[in-house]
Structure formats: C-alpha cells, structure tokens
MARTOR-295437 format. One record per residue: residue number from 1; residue in three letters; chain; x, y, z of N, C-alpha, C in turn. Coordinates in steps of 0.02 Angstrom, whole numbers. Example, Ala and Ser with C-alpha at 12.3 -4.5 7.8 and 13.67 -1.06 7.14 Angstrom:
<recs>
{1, "ALA", "A", {660, -284, 390}, {615, -225, 390}, {660, -165, 390}}
{2, "SER", "A", {642, -112, 354}, {684, -53, 357}, {645, 2, 394}}
</recs>
This chain:
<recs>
{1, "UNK", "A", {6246, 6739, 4395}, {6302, 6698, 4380}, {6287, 6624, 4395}}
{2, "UNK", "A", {6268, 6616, 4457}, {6233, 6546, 4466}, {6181, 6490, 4427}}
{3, "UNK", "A", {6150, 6558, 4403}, {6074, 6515, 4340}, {6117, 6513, 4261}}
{4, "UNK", "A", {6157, 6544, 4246}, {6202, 6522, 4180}, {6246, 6490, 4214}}
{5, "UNK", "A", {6274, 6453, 4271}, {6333, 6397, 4299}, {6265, 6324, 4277}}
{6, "UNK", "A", {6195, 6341, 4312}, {6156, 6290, 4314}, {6107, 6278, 4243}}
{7, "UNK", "A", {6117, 6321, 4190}, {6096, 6320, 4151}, {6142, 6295, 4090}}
{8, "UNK", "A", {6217, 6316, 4103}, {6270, 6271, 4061}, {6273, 6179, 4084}}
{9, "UNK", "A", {6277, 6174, 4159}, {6262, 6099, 4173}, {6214, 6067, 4143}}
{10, "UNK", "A", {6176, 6099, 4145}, {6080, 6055, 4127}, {6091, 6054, 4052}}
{11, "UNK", "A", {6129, 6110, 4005}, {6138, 6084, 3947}, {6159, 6024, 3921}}
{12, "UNK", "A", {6236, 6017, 3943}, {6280, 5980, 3943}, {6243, 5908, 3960}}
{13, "UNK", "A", {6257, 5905, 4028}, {6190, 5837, 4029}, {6142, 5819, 3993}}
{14, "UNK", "A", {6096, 5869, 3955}, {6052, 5843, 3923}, {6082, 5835, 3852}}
{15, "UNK", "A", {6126, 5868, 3819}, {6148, 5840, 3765}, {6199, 5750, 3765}}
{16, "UNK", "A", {6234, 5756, 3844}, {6262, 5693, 3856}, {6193, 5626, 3850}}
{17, "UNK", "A", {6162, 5646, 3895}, {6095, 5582, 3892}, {6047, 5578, 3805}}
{18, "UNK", "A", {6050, 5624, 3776}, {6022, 5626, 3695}, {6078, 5602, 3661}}
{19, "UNK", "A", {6140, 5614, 3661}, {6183, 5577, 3617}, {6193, 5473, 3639}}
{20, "UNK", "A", {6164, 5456, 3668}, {6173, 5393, 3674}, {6091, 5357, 3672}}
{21, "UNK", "A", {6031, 5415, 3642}, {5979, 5376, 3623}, {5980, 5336, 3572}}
{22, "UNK", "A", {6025, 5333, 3527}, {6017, 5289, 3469}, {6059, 5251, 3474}}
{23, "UNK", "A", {6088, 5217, 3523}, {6141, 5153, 3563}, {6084, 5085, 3520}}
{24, "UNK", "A", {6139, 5048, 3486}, {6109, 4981, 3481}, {6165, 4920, 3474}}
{25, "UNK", "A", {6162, 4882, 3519}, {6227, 4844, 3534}, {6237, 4798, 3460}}
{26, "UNK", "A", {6283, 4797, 3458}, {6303, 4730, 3392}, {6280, 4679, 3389}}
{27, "UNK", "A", {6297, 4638, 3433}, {6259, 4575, 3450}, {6224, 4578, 3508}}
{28, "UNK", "A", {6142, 4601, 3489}, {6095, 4614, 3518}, {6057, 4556, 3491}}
{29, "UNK", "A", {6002, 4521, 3555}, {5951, 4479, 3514}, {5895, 4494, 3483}}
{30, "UNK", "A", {5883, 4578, 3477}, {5823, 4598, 3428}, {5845, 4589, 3361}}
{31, "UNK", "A", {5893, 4559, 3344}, {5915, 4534, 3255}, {5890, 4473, 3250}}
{32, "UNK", "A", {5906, 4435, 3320}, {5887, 4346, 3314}, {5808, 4353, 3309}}
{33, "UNK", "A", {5785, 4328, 3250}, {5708, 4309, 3257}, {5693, 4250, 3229}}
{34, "UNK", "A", {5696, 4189, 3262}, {5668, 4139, 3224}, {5631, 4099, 3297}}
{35, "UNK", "A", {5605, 4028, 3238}, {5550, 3998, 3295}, {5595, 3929, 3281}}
{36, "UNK", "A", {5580, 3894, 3362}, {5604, 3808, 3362}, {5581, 3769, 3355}}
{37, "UNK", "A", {5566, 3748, 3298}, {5524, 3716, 3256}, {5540, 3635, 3297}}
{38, "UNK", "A", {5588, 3597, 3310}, {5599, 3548, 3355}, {5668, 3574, 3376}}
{39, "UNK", "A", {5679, 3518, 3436}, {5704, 3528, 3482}, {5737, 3444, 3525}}
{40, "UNK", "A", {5787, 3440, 3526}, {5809, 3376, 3572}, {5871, 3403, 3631}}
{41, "UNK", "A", {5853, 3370, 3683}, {5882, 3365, 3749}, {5921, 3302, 3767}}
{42, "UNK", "A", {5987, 3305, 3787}, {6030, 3240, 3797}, {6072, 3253, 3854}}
{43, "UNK", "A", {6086, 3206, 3882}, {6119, 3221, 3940}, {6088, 3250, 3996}}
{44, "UNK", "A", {6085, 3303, 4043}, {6071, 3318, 4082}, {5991, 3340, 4081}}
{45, "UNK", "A", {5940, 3322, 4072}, {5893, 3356, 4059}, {5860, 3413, 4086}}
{46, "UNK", "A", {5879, 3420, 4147}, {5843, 3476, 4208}, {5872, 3527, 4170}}
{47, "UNK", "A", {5938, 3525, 4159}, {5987, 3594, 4132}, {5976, 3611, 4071}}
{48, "UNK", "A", {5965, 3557, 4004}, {5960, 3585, 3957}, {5890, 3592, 3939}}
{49, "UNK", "A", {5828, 3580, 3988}, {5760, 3603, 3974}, {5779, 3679, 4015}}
{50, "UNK", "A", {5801, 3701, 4054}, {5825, 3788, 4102}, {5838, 3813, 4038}}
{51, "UNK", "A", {5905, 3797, 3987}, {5943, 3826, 3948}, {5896, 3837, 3873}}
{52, "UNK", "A", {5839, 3772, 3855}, {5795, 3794, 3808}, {5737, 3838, 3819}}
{53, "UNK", "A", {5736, 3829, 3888}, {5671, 3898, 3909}, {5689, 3958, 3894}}
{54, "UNK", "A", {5764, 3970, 3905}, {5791, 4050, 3894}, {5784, 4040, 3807}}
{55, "UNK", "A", {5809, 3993, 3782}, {5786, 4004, 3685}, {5707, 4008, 3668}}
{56, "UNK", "A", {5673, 3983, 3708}, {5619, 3982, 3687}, {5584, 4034, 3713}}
{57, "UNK", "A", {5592, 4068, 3766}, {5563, 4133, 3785}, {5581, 4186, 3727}}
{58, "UNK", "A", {5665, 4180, 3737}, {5700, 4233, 3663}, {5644, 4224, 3592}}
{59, "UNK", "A", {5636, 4162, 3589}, {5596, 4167, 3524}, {5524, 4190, 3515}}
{60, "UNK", "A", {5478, 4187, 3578}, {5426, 4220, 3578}, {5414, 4258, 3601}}
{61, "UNK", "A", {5470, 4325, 3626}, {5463, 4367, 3614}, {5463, 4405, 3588}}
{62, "UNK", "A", {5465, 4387, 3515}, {5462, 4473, 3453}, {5409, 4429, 3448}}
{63, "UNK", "A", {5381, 4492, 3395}, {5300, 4493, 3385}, {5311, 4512, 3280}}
{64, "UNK", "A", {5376, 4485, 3265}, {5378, 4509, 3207}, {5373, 4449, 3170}}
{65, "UNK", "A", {5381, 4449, 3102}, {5378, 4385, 3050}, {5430, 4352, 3059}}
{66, "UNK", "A", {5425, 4291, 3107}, {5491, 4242, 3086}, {5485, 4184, 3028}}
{67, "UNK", "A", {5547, 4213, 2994}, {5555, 4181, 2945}, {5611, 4109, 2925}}
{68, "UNK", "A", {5633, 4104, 2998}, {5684, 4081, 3010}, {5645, 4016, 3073}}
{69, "UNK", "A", {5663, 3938, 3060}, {5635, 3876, 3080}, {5705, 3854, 3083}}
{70, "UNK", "A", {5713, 3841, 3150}, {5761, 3794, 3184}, {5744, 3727, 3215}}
{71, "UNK", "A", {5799, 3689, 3211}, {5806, 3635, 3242}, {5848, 3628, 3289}}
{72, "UNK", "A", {5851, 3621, 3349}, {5904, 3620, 3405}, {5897, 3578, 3447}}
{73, "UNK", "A", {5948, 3567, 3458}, {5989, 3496, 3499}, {6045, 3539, 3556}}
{74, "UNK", "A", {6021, 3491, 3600}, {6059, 3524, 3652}, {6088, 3463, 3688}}
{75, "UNK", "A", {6152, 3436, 3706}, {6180, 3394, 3751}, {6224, 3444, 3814}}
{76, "UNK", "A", {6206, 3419, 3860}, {6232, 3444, 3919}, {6255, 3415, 3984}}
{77, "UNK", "A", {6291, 3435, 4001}, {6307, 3394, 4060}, {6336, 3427, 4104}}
{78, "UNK", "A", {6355, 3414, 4195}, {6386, 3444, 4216}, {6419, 3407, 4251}}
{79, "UNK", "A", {6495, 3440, 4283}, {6528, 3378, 4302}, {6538, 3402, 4390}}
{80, "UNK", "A", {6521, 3385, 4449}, {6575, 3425, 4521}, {6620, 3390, 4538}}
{81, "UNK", "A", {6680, 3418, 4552}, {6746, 3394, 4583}, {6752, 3433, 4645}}
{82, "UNK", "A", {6796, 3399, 4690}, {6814, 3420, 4745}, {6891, 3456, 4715}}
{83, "UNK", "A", {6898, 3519, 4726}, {6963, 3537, 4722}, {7000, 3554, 4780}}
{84, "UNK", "A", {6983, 3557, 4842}, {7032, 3554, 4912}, {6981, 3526, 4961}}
{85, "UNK", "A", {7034, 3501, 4994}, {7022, 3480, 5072}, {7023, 3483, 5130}}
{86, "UNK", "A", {7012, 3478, 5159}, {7040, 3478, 5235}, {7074, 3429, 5260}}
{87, "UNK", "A", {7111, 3439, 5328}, {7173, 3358, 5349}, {7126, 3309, 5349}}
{88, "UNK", "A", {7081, 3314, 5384}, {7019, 3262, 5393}, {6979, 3244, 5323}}
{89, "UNK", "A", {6991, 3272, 5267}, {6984, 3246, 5208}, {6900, 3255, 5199}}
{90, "UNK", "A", {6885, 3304, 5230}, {6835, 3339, 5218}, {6835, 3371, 5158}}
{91, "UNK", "A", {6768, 3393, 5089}, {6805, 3424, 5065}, {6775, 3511, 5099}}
{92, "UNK", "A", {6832, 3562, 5074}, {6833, 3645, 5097}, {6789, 3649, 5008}}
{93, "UNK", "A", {6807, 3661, 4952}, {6789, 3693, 4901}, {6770, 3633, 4816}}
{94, "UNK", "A", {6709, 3659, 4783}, {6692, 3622, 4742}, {6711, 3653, 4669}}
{95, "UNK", "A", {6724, 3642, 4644}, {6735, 3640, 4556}, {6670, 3636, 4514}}
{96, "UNK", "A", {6620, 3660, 4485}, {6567, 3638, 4430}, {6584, 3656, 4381}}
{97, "UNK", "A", {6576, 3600, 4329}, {6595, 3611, 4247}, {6554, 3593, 4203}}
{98, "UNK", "A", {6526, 3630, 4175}, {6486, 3640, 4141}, {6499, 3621, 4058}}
{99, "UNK", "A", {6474, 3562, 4035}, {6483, 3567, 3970}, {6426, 3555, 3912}}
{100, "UNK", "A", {6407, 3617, 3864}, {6353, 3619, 3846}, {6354, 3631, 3761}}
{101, "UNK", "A", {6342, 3561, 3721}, {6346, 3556, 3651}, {6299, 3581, 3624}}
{102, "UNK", "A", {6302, 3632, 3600}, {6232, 3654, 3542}, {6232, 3664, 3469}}
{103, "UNK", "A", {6201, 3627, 3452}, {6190, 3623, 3351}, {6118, 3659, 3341}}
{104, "UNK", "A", {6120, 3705, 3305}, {6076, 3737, 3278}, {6077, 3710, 3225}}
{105, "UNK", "A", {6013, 3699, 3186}, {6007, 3706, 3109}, {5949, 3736, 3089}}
{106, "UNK", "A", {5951, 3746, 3005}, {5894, 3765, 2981}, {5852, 3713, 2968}}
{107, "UNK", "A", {5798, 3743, 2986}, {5723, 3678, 2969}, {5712, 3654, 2902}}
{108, "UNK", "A", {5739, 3717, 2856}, {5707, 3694, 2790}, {5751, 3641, 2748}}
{109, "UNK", "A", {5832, 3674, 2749}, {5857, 3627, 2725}, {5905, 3611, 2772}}
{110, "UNK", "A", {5918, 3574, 2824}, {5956, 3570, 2880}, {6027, 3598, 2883}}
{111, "UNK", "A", {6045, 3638, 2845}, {6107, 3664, 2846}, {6113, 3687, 2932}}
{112, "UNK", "A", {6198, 3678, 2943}, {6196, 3706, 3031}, {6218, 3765, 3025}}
{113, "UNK", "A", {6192, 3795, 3080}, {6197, 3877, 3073}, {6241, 3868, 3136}}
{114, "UNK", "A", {6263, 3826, 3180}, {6288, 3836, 3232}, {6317, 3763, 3257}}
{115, "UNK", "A", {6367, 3765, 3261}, {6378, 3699, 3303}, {6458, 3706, 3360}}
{116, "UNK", "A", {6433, 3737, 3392}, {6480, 3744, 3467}, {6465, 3693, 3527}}
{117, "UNK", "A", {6527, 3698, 3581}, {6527, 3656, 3629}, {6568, 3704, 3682}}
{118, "UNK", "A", {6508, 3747, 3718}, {6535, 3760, 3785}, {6545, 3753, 3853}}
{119, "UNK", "A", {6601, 3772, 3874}, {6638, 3738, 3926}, {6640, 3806, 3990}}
{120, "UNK", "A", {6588, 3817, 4033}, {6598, 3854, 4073}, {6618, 3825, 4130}}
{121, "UNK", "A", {6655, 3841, 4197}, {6679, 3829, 4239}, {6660, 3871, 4309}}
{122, "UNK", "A", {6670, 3857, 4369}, {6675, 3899, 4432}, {6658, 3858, 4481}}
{123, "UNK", "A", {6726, 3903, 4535}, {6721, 3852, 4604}, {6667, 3887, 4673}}
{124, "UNK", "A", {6664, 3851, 4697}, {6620, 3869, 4759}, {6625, 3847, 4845}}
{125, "UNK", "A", {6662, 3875, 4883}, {6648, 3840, 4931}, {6613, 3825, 4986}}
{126, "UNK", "A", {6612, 3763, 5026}, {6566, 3725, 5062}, {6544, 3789, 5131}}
{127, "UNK", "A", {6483, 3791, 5123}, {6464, 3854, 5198}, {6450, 3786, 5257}}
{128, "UNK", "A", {6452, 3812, 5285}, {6454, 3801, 5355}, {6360, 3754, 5370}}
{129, "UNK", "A", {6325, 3764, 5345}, {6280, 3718, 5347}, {6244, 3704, 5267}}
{130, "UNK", "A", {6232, 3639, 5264}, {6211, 3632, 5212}, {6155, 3633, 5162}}
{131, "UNK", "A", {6116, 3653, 5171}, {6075, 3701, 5133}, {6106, 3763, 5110}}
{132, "UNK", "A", {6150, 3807, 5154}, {6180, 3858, 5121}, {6223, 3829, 5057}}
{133, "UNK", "A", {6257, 3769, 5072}, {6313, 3759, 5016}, {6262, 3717, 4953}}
{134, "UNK", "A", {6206, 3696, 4961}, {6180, 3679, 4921}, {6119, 3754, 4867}}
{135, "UNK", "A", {6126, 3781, 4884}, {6091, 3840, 4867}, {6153, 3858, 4822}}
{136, "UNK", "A", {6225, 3890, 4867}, {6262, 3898, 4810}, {6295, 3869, 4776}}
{137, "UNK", "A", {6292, 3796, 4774}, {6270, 3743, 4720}, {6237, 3777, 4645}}
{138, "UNK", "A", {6167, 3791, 4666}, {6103, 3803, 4639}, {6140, 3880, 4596}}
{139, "UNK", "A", {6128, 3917, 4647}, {6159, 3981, 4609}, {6203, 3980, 4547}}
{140, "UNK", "A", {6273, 3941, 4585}, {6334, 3926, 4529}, {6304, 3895, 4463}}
{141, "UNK", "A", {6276, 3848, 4467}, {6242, 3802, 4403}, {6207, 3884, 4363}}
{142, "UNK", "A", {6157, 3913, 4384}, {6107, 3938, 4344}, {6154, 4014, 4325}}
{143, "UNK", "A", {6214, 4043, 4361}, {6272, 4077, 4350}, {6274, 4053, 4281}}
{144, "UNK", "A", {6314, 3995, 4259}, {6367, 3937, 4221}, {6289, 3919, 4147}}
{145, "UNK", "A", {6261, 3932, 4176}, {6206, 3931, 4136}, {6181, 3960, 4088}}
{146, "UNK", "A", {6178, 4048, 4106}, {6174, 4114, 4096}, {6238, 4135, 4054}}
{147, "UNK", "A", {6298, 4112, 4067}, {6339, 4122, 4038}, {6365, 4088, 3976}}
{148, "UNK", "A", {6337, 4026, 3955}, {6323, 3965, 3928}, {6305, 4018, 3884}}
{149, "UNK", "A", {6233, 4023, 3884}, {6192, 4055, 3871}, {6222, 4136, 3823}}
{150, "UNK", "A", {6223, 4180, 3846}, {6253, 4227, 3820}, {6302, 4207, 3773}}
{151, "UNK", "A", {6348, 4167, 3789}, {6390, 4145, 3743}, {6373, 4115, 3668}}
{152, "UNK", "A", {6301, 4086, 3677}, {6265, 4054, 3637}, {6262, 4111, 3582}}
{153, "UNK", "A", {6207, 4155, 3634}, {6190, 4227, 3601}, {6226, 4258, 3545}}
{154, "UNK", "A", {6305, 4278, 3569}, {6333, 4290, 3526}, {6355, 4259, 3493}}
{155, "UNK", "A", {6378, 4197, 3479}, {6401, 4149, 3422}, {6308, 4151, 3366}}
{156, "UNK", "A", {6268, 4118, 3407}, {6204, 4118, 3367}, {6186, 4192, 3302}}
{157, "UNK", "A", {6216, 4259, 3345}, {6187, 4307, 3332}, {6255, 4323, 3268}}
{158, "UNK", "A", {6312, 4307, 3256}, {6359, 4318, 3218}, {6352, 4245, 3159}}
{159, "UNK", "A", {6338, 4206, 3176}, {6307, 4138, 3131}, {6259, 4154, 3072}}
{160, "UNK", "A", {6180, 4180, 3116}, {6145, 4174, 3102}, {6142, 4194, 3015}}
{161, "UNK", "A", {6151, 4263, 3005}, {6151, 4304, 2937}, {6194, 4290, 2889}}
{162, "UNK", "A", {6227, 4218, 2892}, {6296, 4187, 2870}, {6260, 4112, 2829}}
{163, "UNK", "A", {6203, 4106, 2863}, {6196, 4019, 2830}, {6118, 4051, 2792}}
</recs>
C-alpha cells in the first residue's frame, strides 16, 4: 500500500515538473536580438554607462544573426531629496529619483523603435554610521537601475517587432 501511495506521488510530481518544460515568458529577451551600432550618454554618465553595460551585455549575448542595428541615446539623471527630519534638522530619510530618457532607433533608416522616459523612485534611510548609509545609497541607485532597466526590457521587447 505504501509503494503505490509513493509511486502515485512520484507520478504526479513528475508529470507536474514536465508540464512546465516548455514555459517561455512573453516578454523574454531571447526575441531581442540586435547590435548597438552607436550609442550617446547625457546627463549622468556613471549611471547611464551601468545602464548601457546591461544593453550591451544583452546584446552580446546571443550568438545568432543580428539583423537588427541600433542607435541609442540615453539621458539620465538622478535627483536626492531629504524627505524627513529630525528637531535638530538632521536629515532621518532620503528620497532618490531616478529619471532615465531612452530613444532607440533603427540604424538603417532611423525610424524610433522606442522613445520612453522613466521615472523610478525609492526612499532610504540614514544608518547610524556613514558608510552604511552610503552603501545603501549605492544599493538603492543600482535597485532604481535594474528596474529602469527591466522596464526598458519590456517596452523595447513589445516595440521592437512593430517598427
């Protein structure tokens, strides 16, 4: 009775883990295949050379025929505010805002395949010595970044098969 209880489980499971081998997300970046043929940086440069490394890694990694030559421009900037205080007018917590313009086009005939302006946000507050609050400084930015980013992904990846 026990080896058909453990022999119905082990089915079940193994038909659960085989029915989700052929999972392929919608807006996945194995559709995006093109190369960045040029490239301009404005505004913040540290951030939007971080934010073209993640496009430019994305692009050399397939190993397939890209047929697709972009031009991308990236303006970026970030803004910190103090959003509370203390009586002593210390500040307790920071605000970073992130705002990151990206125009894609095609190389051949510059048509834009993309032209968004995102606006990510998040607060952070001050630790108790500063290196800690500057780290999650660091963190928050490359967070706000990543998310930038993804966001890109899917606008880029719903664009792309359109121009």
């Amino acid at each position: 009775m026990i080896k058909n209880i453990y022999f119905s489980f082990l089915f079940i499971a193994l038909l659960s883990f085989n029915g989700c081998s052929g999972y392929k997300p919608i807006f996945s970046s194995n559709n995006l295949d093109f190369t960045i043929t040029k490239y301009t940086i404005n505004g913040d440069k540290k951030l939007g050379k971080r934010l073209y490394s993640k496009l430019y890694n994305l692009s050399k990694s397939k190993k397939v025929n890209k047929n697709r030559n972009i031009i991308l421009l990236i303006n970026i900037l970030s803004k910190k505010n103090e959003t509370s205080k203390d009586s002593t007018g210390k500040a307790l917590e920071y605000k970073i805002t992130l705002n990151a313009k990206i125009e894609i086009l095609n190389f051949s005939n510059e048509n834009v395949i993309l032209n968004e302006v995102f606006v990510e946000s998040s607060n952070y507050k001050v630790q108790s010595r500063y290196s800690e609050t500057l780290k999650l400084e660091n963190t928050t930015i490359e967070n706000l970044i990543n998310q930038a980013y993804q966001d890109l992904l899917i606008k880029f990846a719903q664009n792309i098969d359109l121009k």
